[in-house]
PAZAPA-4460 file (N, C-alpha, C; in steps of 0.05 Angstrom, whole numbers, plus 32768, in hexadecimal, padded with zeros to 4 digits):
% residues 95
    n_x    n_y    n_z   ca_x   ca_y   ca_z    c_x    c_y    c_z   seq   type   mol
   8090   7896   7AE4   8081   787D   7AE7   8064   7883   7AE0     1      X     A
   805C   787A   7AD1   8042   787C   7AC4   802B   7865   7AD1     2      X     A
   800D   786F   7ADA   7FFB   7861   7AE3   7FF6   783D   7ADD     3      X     A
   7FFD   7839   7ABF   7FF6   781F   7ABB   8014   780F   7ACC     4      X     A
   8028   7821   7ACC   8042   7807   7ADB   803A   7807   7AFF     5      X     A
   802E   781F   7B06   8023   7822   7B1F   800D   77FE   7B2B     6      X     A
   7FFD   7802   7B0F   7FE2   77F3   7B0D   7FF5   77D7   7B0D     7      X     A
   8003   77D5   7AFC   800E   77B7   7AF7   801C   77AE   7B15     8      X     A
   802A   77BE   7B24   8036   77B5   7B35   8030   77C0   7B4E     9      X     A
   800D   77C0   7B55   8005   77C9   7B63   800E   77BB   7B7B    10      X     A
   8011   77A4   7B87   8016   7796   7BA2   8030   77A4   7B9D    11      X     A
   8043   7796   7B97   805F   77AF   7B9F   8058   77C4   7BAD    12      X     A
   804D   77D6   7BA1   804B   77F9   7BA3   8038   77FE   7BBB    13      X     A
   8020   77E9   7BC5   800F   77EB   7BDA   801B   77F0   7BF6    14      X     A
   802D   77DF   7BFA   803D   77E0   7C0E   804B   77FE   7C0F    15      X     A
   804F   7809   7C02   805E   7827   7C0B   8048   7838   7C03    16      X     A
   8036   7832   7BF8   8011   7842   7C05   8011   7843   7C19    17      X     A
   800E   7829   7C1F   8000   7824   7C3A   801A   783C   7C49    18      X     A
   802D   7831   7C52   8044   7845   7C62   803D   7861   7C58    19      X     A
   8035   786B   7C45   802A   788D   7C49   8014   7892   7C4A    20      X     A
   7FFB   7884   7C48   7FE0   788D   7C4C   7FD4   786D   7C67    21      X     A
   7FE8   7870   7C7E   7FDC   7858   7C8A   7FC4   7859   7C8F    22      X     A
   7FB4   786A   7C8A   7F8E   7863   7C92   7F89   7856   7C7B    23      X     A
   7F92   7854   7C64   7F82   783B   7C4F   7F8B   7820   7C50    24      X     A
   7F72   7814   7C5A   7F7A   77F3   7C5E   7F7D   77DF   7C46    25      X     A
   7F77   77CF   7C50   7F89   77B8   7C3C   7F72   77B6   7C2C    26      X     A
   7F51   77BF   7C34   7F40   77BB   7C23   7F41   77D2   7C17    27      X     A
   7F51   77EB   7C1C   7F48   7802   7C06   7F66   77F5   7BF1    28      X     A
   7F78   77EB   7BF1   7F8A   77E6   7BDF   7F8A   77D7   7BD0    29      X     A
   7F73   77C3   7BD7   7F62   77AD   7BC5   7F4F   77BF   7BB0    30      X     A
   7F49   77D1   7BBB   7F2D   77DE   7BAE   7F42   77F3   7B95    31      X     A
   7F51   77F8   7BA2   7F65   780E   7B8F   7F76   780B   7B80    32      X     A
   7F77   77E7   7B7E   7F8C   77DE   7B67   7F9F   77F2   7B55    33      X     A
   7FAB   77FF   7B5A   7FB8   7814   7B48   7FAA   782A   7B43    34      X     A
   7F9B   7829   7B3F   7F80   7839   7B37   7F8A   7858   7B42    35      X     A
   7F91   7872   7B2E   7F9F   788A   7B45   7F83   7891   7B4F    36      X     A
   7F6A   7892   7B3F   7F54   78A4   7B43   7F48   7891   7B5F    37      X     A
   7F4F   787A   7B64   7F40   786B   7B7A   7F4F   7873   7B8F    38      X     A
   7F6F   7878   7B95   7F83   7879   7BA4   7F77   788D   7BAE    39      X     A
   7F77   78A1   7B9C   7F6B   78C6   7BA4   7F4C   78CA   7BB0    40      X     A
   7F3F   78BD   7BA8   7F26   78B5   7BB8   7F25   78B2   7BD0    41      X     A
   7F3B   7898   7BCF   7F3D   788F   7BF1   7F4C   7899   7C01    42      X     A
   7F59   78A9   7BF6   7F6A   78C2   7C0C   7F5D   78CD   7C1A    43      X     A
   7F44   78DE   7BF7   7F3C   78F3   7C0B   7F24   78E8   7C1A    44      X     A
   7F16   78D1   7C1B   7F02   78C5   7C2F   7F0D   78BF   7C4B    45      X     A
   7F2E   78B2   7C45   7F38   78AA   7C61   7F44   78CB   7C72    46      X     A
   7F4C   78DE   7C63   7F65   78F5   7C67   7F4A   7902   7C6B    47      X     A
   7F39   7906   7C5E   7F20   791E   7C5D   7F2F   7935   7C57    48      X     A
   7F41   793A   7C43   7F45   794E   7C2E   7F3D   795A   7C17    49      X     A
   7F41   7966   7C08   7F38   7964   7BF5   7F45   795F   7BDD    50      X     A
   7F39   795B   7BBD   7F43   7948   7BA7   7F54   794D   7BA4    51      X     A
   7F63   7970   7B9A   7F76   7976   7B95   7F8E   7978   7BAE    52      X     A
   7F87   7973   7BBF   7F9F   796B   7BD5   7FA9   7953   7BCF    53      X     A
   7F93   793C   7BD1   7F92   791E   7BCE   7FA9   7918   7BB1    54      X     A
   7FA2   7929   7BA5   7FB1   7927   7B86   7FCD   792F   7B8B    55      X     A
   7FCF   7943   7B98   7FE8   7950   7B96   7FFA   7943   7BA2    56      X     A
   7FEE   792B   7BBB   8000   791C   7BCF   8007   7903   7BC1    57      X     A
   7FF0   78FB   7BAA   7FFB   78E3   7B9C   800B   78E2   7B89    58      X     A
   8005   7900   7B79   801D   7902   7B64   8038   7906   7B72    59      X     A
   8046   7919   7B8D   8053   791C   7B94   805F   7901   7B9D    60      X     A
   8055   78EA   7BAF   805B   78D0   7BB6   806A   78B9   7B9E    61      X     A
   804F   78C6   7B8F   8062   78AD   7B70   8079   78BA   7B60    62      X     A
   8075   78D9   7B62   8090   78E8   7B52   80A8   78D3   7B64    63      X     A
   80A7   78E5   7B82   80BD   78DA   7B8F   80C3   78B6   7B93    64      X     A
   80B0   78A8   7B91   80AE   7886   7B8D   80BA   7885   7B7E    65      X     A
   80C3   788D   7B63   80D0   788C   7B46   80F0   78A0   7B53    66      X     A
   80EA   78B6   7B58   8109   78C0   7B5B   8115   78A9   7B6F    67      X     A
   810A   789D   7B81   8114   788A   7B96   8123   7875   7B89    68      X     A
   810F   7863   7B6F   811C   7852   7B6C   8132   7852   7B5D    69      X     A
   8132   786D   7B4A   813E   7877   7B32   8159   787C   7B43    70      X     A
   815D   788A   7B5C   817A   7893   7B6C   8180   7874   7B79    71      X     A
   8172   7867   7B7D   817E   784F   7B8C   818A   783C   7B8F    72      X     A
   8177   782E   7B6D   8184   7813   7B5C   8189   7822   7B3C    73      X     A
   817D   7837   7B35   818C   7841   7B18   8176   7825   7B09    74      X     A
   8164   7827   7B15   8150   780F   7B09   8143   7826   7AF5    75      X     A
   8137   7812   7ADE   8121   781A   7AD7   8100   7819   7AE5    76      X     A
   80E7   7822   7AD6   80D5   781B   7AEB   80D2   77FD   7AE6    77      X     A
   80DA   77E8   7AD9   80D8   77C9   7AD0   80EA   77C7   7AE4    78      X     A
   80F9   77D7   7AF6   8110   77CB   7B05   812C   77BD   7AF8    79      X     A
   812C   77C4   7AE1   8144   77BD   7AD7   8156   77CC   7ACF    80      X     A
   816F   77C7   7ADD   8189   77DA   7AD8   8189   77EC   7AB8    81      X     A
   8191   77FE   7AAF   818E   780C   7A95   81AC   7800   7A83    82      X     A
   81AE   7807   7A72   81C8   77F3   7A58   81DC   7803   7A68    83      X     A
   81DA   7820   7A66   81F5   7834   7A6C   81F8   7822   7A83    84      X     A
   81EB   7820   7A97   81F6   781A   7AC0   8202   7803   7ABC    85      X     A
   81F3   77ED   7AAD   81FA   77CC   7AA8   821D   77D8   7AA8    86      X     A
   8229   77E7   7A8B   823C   77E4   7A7B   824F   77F5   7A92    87      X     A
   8250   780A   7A9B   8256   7816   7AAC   825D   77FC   7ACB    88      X     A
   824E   77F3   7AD6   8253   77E0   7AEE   8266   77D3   7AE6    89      X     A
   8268   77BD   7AC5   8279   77AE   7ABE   8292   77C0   7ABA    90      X     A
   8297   77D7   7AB2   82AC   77E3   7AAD   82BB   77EE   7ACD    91      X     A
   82AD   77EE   7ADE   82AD   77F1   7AF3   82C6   77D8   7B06    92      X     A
   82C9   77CA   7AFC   82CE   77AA   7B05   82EA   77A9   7AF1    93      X     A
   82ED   77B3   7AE6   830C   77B7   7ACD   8320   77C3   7ADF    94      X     A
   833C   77C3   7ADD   834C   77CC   7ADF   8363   77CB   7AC9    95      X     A
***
């Protein structure tokens, strides 16, 4: 999952921010619209860590955000089933 699908579907994705960094409020998620370099900012202002921690927890969060949705629904990041799973489910339903 790459930063601009992060950015586009930022309200989605806030909500399971918020659930791992609960010290950023609703006004740091306004301020961080997708944004990774604003996200990482406000970690380490709210966490008081430092950048390369801050980094390492966001890259690790969105790797696993993407393995999550990728094991769950077999979604793409558009959230849409892939041609193979489509053709596979329908073949699925044959006898």
């Amino acid at each position: 999952m790459n930063w601009e699908q992060i950015e586009g579907k930022w309200k989605q994705y806030s909500g399971r921010v918020r659930e791992k960094w609960g010290n950023l409020t609703d006004s740091d998620l306004q301020v961080i619209a997708g944004r990774r370099d604003q996200l990482i900012g406000k970690i380490q202002e709210r966490y008081g860590i430092a950048k390369e921690e801050a980094q390492r927890q966001v890259d690790d969060f969105f790797k696993n955000f993407q393995d999550d949705a990728t094991a769950s629904g077999k979604t793409s990041a558009s959230g849409e089933q892939h041609d193979h799973e489509k053709e596979k489910a329908r073949g699925a339903g044959r006898s």
